[in-house]
N, C-alpha and C positions, 0 to 999 in steps of 0.2 A: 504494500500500500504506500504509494505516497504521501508525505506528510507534506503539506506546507506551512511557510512563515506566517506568523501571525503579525509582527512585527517586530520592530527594533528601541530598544531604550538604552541610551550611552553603554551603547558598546555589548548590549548583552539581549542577543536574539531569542523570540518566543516562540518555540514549535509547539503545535498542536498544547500545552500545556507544560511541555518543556522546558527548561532554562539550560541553554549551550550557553555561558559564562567563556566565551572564548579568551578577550580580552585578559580578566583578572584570571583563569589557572596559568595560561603562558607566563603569568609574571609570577606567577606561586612557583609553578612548577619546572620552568625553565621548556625548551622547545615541544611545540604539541607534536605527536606522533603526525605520521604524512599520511598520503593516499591509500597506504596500505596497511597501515592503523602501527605498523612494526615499526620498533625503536628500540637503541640499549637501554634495560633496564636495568643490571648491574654489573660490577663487574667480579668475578669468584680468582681471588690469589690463590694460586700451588703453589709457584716455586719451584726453584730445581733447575740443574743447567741443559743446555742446549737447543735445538732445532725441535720442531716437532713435524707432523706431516700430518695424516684420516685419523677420521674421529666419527664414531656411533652411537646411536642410543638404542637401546634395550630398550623400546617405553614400557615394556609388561613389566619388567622388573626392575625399573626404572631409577635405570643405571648408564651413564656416558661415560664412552671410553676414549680414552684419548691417547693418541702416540706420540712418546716424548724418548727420542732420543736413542736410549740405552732401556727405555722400560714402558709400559701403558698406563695412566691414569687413570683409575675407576673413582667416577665420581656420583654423587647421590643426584637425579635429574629433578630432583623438588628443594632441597636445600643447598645445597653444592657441596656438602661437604664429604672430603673426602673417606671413600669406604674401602679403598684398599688399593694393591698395587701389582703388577704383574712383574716381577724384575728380570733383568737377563732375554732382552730382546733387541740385540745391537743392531743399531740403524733402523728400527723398527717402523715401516711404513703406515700399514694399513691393517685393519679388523675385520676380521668379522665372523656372525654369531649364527651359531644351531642351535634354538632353543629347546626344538622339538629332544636334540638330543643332550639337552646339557652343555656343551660345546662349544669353545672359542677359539678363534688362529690367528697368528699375525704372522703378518710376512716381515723377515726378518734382515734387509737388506744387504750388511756387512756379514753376515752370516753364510748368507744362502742356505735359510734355514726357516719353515714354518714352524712355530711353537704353540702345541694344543694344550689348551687349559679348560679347569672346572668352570662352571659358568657360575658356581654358586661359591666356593671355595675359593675362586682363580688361582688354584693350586694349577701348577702345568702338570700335564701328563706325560706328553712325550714331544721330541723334538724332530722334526724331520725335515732331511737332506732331499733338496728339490730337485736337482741336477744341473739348477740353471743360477746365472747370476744377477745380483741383486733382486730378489723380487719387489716387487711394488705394491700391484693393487693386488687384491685378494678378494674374493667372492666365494661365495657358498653359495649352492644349486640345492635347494630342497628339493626336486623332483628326482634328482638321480643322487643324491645323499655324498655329494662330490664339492672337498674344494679347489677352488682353482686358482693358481699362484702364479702370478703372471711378470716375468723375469725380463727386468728393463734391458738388460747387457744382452746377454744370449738371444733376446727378441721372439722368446717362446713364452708356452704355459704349462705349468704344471699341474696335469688333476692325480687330484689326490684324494684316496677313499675318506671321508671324514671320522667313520667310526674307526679302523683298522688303523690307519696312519699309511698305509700301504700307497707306491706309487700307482697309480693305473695309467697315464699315460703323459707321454709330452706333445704338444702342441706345437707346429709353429706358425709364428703368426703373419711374420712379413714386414716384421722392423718393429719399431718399441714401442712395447704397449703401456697405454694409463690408464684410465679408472675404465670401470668394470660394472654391469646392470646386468640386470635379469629380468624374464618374461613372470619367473616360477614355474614355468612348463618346460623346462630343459632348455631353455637356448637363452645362451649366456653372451652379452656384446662388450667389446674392447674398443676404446681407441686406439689406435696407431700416431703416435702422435709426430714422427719424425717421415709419417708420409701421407698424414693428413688425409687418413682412410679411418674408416669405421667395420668392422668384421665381426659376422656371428658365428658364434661354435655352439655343435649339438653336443650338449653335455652327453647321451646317451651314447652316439660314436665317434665323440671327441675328436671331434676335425672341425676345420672351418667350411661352412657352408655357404658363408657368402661374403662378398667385400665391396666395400662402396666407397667411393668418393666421398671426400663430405667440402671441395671445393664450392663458396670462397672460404671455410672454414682452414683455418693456418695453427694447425700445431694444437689440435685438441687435448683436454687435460681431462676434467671433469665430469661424471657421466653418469644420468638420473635419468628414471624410465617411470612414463605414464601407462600403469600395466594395461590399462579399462582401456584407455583408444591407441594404444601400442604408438606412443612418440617419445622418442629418444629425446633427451638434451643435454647435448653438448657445449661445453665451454671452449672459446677458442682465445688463444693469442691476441690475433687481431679484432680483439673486442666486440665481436658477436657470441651469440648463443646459438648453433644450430640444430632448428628444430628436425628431430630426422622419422621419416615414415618408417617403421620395425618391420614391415612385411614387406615392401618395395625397394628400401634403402634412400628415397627420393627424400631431399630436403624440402620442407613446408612451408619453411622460416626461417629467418634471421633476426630475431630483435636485437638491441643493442646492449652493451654490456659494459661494464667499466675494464680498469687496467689489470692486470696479471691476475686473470683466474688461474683457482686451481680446485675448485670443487663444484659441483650442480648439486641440486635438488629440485624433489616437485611434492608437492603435498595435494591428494586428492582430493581430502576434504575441503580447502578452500579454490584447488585449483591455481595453486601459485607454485611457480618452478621460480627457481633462486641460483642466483649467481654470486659467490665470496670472492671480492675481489681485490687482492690485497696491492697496487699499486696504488688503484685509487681511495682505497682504504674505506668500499662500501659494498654493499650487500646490494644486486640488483633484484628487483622481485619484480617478474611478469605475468600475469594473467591468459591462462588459457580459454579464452573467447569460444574457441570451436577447436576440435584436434587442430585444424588448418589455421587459425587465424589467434594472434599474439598480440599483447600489448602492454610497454612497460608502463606500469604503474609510477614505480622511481625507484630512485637509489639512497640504501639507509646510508645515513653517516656511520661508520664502525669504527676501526683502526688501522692505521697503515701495517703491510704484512699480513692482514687478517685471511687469509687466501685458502683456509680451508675451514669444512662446516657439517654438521648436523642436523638433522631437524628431529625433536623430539613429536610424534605423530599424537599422541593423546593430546598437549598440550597446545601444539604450531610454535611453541619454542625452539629458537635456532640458537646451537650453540658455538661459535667460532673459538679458536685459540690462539692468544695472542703476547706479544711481550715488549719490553719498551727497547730500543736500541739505541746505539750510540751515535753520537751526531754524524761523525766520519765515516763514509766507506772505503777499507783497503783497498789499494790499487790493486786489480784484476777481481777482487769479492764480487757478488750479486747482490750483497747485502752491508749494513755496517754489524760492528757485532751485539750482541743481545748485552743488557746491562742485567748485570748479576742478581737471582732471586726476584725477577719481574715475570717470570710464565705466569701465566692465568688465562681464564676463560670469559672471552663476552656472551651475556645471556641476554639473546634480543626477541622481545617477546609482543604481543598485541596488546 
């Protein structure tokens, strides 16, 4: 139903009965959330040294994990505080979770090594030797009970039985692959990010089945899937989002995206796909109008670096991680370096 204004009195409009007080909370409250109602609303200190990279939530058992370094963050997704810690995962990229079976992995990237842990304990179980180097992204395939560890150097994937530990096969994929979606019905998609290609593998006979272009898209990172109308989106380099058809491979879309992504997401229940973009140090949230047709809403303010994300699905809480750094960057760095005991987590919420 629409509402209309009833009228206006110094500064504070009357809907239907309403008082929108715009004026006086912006001065209470400091910036009113944007078109998307998302804003940071605080921010959660860890601590601890180094780089971090993917990070997930559990919502059932609601819990984010986060990859920091030399070990995972497990953090509480309603208070932030922390509930425990996964140690001994050098270089550790990415997560992720079998709840059906208990069961967590990261890929371990100085390692070349998956590390299966309790999902309730986060005691590890066992370690295992991928064959490949560095892995990166990592996905689990609940329909064939398979993870897959997807090896940036080598430019393979490794599936691996989730219950067993056991190799089942290697994969290759055709140059380096980044993050990593699923249908839940066996077919599992990769970027290619050094050939700016998009490629599906049947989890069932572990090969690729298909590969596609994802030109003007340059150097995809980030990779979140609309299961319900099967659209891919992908984060690219050159500051788009490409929308990609999962049955055809045809791009739908390009909405615009800030500087240096490196994560996507899409939340069905509102219908917003999200981009962490840590050059321009904001969170792009687009709206899916129609599978075909996109439109950016805006771009949160976040933190510079903020370039990778979560969304917690019960809440629509997005969790980014982030840290403060030092004014200079070393000559040849991509970065300057991190200022000691500032990791922590932005919680950007409606």
């Amino acid at each position: 139903m629409r509402i209309k204004p009833a009228g206006r009195i110094a500064g504070v409009t009357l809907v239907s009965g309403f008082l929108l007080i715009a004026t006086i909370s912006s001065r209470i409250f400091g910036k009113s959330p944007g078109a998307s109602g998302y804003h940071v609303a605080k921010t959660i200190p860890v601590g601890g040294e180094g780089l971090w990279d993917y990070c997930i939530v559990d919502s059932a058992a609601r819990r984010v994990y986060i990859s920091h370094f030399t070990h995972v963050v497990v953090l509480n997704a309603d208070t932030g505080a922390l509930v425990g810690d996964i140690p001994d995962t050098q270089g550790v990229h990415g997560i992720a979770l079998a709840p059906a079976l208990g069961l967590g992995f990261t890929s371990n990237g100085h390692t070349n090594t998956v590390t299966v842990f309790d999902l309730k304990s986060l005691k590890a179980i066992r370690t295992v030797e991928t064959g490949g180097e560095n892995p990166d992204a990592i996905f689990y395939d609940a329909a064939t009970k398979q993870v897959f560890a997807f090896n940036g150097r080598t430019k393979n994937a490794t599936a691996i039985e989730a219950e067993s530990g056991k190799i089942a096969a290697t994969i290759e994929v055709g140059g380096k692959p980044e993050f990593a979606a699923g249908d839940g019905d066996g077919h599992v998609f990769a970027n290619i990010a050094d050939k700016s290609e998009l490629v599906e593998i049947d989890a069932q006979k572990r090969i690729v089945i298909n590969r596609w272009p994802l030109s003007p898209c340059k150097e995809p990172s980030g990779l979140a899937m609309d299961k319900k109308h099967r659209r891919l989106f992908a984060v690219c380099d050159n500051n788009i989002m490409a929308v990609v058809n999962a049955d055809s491979g045809k791009i739908v879309a390009t909405p615009a995206i800030g500087d240096d992504p490196d994560a996507a997401g899409f939340d069905p229940d509102t219908q917003f796909a999200f981009s962490s973009n840590g050059g321009s140090g904001n969170l792009t949230v687009i709206h899916e109008d129609s599978p075909d047709h996109y439109s950016v809403v805006e771009n949160v303010p976040t933190k510079k670096y903020a370039r990778t994300m979560a969304i917690d699905f019960n809440t629509q809480n997005i969790f980014l991680p982030i840290a403060d750094f030092e004014a200079i960057t070393p000559q040849g760095a991509k970065r300057p370096p991190i200022k000691q005991g500032t990791f922590g987590v932005l919680l950007v919420s409606k």
